[in-house]
N, C-alpha and C positions, 0 to 999 in steps of 0.2 A: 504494500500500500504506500504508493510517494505522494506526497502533499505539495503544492506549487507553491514557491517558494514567493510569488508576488503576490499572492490572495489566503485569507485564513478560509480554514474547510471548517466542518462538521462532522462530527461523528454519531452513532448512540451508543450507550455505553449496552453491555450486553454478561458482562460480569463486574463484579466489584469485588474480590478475594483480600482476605486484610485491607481495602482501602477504604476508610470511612467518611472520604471526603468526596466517592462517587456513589450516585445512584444509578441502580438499571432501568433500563428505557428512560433514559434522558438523553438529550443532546448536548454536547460540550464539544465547545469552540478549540481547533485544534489550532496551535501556532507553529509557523516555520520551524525546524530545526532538522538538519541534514543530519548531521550529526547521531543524533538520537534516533533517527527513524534506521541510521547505518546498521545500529545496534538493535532494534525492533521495539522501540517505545515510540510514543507519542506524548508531543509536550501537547498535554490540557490545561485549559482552565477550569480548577474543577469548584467544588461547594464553597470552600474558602475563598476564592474569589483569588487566590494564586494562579501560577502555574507550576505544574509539577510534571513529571514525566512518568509515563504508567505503562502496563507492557500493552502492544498493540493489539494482540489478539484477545484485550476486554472491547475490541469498541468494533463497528461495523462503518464504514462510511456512507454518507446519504447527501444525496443533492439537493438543496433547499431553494426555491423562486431568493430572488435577487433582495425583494423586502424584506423577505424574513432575517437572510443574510446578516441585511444592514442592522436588523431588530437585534437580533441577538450578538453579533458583534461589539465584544470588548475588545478597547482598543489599549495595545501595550506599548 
């Protein structure tokens, strides 16, 4: 799963195992990071209103219309 490095994605979260700052069936703002996705995480922004890096295969990705986008986009 690669994330384009000029637009934030979305994902839904699809497990949460030890992490209590996601829920399942939610969507959370994924941010750029090469880096980390090399390795197989995804930087989210999760309940805390951080970002954290979490393993990829808790989250599924999904294509949102362009307003929602904007909606839910925090911007870091």
């Amino acid at each position: 799963m690669k994330y384009q490095n000029n637009k934030f994605s979305f994902v839904v979260c699809i497990e949460n195992k030890d992490c209590d700052d996601l829920e399942k069936r939610k969507v959370y703002q994924v941010l750029p990071d090469d880096k980390a996705a090399d390795e197989g995480y995804l930087r989210i922004v999760d309940e805390s209103g951080e970002d954290y890096l979490y393993p990829e295969s808790y989250f599924i990705p999904v294509e949102l219309p362009q307003k929602i986008q904007d909606a839910l986009t925090i911007s870091k």
